[in-house]
DRENZASE-610654 format. One line per field, with one value per residue (C-alpha): x, y, z; residue in one letter. Coordinates in steps of 0.2 Angstrom, whole numbers, always signed. Example, Ala and Ser with C-alpha at 12.3 -4.5 7.8 and 13.67 -1.06 7.14 Angstrom:
% DRENZASE-610654
x: +62:+68;
y: -22:-5;
z: +39:+36;
resn: a:s;
END
This chain:
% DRENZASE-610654
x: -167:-175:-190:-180:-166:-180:-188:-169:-166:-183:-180:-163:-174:-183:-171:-157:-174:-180:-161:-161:-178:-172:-159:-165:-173:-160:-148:-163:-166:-150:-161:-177:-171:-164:-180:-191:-179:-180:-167:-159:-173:-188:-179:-177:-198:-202:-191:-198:-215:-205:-203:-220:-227:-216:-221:-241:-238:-227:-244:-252:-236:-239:-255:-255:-238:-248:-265:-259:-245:-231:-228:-247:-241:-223:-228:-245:-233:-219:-231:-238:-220:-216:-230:-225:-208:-214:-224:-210:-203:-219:-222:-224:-222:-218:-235:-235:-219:-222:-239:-230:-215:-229:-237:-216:-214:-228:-228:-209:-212:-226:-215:-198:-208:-215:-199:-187:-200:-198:-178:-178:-190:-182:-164:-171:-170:-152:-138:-128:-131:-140:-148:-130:-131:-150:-146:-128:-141:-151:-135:-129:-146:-143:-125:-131:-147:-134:-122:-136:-143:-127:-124:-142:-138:-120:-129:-143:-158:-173:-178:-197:-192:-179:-189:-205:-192:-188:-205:-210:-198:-201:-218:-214:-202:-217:-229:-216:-209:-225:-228:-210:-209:-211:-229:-239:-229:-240:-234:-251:-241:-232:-244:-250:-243:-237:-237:-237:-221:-209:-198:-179:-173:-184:-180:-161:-161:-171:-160:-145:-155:-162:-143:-139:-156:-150:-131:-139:-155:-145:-133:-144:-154:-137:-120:-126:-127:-111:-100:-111:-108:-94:-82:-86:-89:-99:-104:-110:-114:-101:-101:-119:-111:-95:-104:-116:-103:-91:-111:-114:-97:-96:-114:-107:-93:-104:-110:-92:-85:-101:-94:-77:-79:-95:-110:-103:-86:-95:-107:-90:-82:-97:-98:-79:-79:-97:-86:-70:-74:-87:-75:-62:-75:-79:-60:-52:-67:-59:-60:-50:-53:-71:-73:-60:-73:-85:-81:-78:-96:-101:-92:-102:-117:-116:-120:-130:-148:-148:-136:-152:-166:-157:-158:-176:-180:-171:-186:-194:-208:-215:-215:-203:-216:-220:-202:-196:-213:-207:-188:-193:-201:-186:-177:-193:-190:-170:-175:-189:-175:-159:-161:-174:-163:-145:-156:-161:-141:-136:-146:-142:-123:-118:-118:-101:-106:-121:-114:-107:-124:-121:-103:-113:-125:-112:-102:-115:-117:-103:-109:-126:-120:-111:-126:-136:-125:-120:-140:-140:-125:-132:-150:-140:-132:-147:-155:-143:-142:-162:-160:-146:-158:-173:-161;
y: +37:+19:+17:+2:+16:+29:+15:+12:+31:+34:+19:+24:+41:+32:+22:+38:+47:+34:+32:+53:+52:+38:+45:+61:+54:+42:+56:+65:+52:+60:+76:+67:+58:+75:+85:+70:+69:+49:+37:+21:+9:+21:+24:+6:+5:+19:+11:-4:+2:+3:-16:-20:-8:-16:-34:-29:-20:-38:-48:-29:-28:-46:-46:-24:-34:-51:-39:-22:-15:-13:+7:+10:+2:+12:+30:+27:+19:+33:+49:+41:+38:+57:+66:+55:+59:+78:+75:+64:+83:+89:+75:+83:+67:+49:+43:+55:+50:+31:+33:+42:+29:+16:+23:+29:+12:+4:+17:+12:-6:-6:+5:-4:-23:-12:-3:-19:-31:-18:-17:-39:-38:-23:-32:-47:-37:-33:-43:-36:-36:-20:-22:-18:+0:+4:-1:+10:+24:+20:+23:+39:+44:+42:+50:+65:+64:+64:+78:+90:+86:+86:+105:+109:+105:+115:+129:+128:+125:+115:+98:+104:+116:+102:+86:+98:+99:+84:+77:+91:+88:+68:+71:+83:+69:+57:+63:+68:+49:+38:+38:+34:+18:+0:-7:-21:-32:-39:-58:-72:-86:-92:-79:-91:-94:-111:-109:-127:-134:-118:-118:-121:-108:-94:-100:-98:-81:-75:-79:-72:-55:-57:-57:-40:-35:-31:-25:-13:-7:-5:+5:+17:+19:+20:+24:+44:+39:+26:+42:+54:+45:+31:+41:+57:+65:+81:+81:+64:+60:+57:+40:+37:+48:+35:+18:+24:+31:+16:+5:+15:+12:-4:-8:+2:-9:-26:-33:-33:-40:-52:-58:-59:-70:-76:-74:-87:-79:-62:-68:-76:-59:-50:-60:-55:-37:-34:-43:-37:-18:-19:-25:-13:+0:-8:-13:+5:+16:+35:+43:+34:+17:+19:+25:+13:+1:+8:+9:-8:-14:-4:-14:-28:-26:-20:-33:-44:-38:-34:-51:-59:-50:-55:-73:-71:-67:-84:-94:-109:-109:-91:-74:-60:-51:-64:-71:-53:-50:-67:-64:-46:-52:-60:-44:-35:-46:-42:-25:-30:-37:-27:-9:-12:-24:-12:+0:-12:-19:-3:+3:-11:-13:+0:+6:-1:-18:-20:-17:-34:-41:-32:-41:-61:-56:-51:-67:-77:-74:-85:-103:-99:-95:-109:-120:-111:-113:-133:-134:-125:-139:-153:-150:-146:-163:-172:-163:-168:-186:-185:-176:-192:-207:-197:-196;
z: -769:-770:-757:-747:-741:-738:-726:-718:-717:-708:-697:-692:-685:-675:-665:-665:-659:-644:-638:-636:-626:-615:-613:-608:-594:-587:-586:-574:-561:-549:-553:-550:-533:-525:-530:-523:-509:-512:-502:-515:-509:-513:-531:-534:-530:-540:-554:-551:-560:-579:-579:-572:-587:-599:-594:-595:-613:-621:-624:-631:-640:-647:-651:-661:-672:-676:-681:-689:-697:-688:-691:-683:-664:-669:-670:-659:-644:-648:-647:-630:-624:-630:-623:-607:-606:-605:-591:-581:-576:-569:-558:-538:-529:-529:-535:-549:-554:-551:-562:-576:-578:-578:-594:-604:-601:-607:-625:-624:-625:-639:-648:-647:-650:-667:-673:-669:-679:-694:-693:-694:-706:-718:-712:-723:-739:-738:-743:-727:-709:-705:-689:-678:-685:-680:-661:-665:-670:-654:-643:-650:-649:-630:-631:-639:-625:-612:-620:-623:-606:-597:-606:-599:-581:-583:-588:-573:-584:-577:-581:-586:-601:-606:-606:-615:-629:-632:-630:-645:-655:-655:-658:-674:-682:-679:-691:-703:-703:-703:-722:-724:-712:-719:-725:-727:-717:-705:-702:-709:-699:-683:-672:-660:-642:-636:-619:-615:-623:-622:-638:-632:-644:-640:-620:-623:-634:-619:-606:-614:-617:-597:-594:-603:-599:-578:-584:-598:-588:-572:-580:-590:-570:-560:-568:-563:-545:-544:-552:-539:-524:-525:-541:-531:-548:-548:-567:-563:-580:-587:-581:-591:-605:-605:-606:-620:-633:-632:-633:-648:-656:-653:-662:-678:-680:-670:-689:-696:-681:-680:-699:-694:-676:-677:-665:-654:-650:-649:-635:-623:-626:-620:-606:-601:-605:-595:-580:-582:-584:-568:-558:-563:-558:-543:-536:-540:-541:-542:-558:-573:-569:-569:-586:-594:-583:-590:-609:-605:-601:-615:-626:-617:-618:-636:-647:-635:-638:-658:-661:-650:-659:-676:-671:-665:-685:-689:-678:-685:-673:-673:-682:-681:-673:-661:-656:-652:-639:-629:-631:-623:-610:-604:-606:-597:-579:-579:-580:-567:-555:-560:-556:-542:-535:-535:-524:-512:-512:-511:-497:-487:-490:-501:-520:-526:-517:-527:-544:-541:-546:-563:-563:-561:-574:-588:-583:-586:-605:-607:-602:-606:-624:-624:-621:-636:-647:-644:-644:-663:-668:-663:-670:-686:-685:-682:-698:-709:-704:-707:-724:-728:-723:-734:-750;
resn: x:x:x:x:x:x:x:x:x:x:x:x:x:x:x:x:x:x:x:x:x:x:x:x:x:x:x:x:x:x:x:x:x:x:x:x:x:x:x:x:x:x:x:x:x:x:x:x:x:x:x:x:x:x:x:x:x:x:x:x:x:x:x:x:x:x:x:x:x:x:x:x:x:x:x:x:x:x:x:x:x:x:x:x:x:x:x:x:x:x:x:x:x:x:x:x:x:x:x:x:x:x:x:x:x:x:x:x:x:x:x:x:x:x:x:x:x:x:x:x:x:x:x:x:x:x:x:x:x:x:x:x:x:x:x:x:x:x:x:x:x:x:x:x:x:x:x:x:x:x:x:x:x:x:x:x:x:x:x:x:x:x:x:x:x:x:x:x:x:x:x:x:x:x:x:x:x:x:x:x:x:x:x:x:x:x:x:x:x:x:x:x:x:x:x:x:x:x:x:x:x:x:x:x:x:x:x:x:x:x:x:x:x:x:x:x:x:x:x:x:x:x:x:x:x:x:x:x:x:x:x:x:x:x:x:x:x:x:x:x:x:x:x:x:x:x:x:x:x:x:x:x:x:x:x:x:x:x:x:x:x:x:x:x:x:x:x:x:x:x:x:x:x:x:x:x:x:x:x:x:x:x:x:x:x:x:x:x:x:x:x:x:x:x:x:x:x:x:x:x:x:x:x:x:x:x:x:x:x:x:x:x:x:x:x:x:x:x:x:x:x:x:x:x:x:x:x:x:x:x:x:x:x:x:x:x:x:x:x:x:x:x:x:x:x:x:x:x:x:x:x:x:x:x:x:x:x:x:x:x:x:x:x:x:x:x:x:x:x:x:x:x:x:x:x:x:x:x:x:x:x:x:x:x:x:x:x:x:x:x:x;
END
């Protein structure tokens, strides 16, 4: 087997690997909020740690990609996040449980900065879109994480002995993987910030991740609890379970709809099916609406982020490495304000109320796409009208 498919097999662990951990824990937090005896609002606090984490680890994440090998922050932030997860199960109270999702998010950010700078890079040695799939392997990762968990709370076992083996297993693949994963490719250029003229390209691939960011992280944090309270469901997560295997399909077949469409076509139909599928949730929330809703938003949300990342690789202005960081951060505050701000909505209206916030954001793709993509044509324009006058 040639070395460039090793690296792509390898890879593809990872993110199948990282969606199952995630996963594991998202599919927890009804568990975690009962045990903890925790009310919406002091959820939504305790969540609120994950995006504050994340946003403090996007300069680290910057700075370990622009100054080592991209596999050393990889497996480094991915055994941290593992050995965190682990812990998540034996945390006794809010603190505990607040200082434990700081550091799983921080390892998670290093890690997912490092393994989606390898995917654009590896992606620029194939002739085909590959970077569709590795998201696709990062949502079945989470399906599978939500089966297995969901067969583990039928069957009455505890979170701690569940999140231990998980955190063991990721741990094992780790040092297995490492020598397999992409070398040498630490970027010589485009490292340095600009803070003082913001790139317009980079600002507009961040807000359209921003948007994606508070549907996809508010979803992973509170589909369980909309299909536990409002769908009166008692295996509440199939809800989670729902929106993660029609996100996964949808990224396997994303690059060959991507082909087809085009990015800018895929981006309005985001947008519509990220409205329309909340709203069907939220309008007739009892059992079948709310999963065709939700297979809808998963459809959505999809292609957003890996159509985003794979443009980020395209910057003039900065490296992979680099563009990805400051991308994520935009990603980093919608999960700062989504999740946080459902459980503050919530509590002071109600739960299917505050999903309306999910509904905006989704909508929102559509213009702001829109806007990106007028930008790209008229720069183009003006390129070649400069490329004439120089001949």
């Amino acid at each position: 087997m040639q070395l460039i498919q090793k690296q792509r097999i390898f890879l593809s662990l990872f993110f199948f690997l990282s969606g199952f951990n995630f996963s594991s824990w998202a599919s927890r937090i009804p568990t975690i909020k009962q045990a903890l005896h925790l009310n919406e609002a002091e959820l939504g606090t305790i969540l609120l740690t994950m995006p504050i984490s994340s946003l403090i680890g996007v300069p680290l994440s910057g700075w370990l990609v622009s100054r080592f090998e991209t596999r050393i922050p990889l497996a480094v932030g991915f055994l941290l996040n593992s050995i965190a997860l682990s812990f998540i199960g034996l945390a006794s109270t809010p603190v505990a449980l607040a200082m434990v999702l700081f550091m799983f998010s921080l390892s998670m950010r290093i890690f997912n900065i490092s393994v989606n700078t390898q995917a654009i890079t590896l992606q620029k040695q194939f002739d085909k879109k590959i970077n569709g799939s590795f998201h696709g392997l990062w949502s079945t990762g989470g399906i599978i994480g939500v089966g297995f968990t969901t067969l583990l709370i039928s069957l009455d076992v505890p979170m701690v002995p569940h999140l231990i083996t998980v955190s063991i297993i990721s741990i094992v693949a780790t040092i297995v993987s490492f020598r397999f994963l992409l070398q040498n490719d630490r970027s010589t250029s485009g490292n340095k910030l600009s803070l003082s003229k913001p790139d317009p390209y980079i600002l507009f691939l961040g807000l359209l991740v921003f948007f994606a960011a508070v549907c996809e992280g508010g979803m992973f944090d509170w589909s369980g609890i909309y299909f536990q309270q409002v769908v009166k469901e008692e295996v509440f997560t199939v809800g989670y379970l729902t929106f993660m295997a029609f996100m996964a399909l949808s990224r396997f077949i994303s690059d060959t709809i991507i082909d087809k469409i085009g990015m800018a076509t895929t981006y309005m139909l985001s947008g519509v099916f990220i409205f329309s599928g909340i709203m069907l949730a939220i309008l007739f929330p009892s059992f079948w609406p709310a999963m065709i809703g939700f297979s809808l938003v998963g459809f959505g949300t999809a292609s957003v982020i890996p159509m985003t990342y794979t443009l980020a690789g395209a910057s003039k202005t900065y490296s992979p490495g680099i563009a990805i960081s400051l991308i994520a951060t935009f990603g980093i505050v919608g999960m700062l304000i989504g999740p946080p701000m459902i459980g503050y909505l919530a509590h002071a209206f109600n739960l299917k109320v505050s999903f309306i916030a999910f509904a905006l954001s989704g909508f929102l793709l559509i213009p702001f796409s829109r806007m990106f993509f007028k930008m790209q044509h008229s720069e183009k324009e003006t390129y070649e009208v400069e490329a004439k006058e120089v001949a």
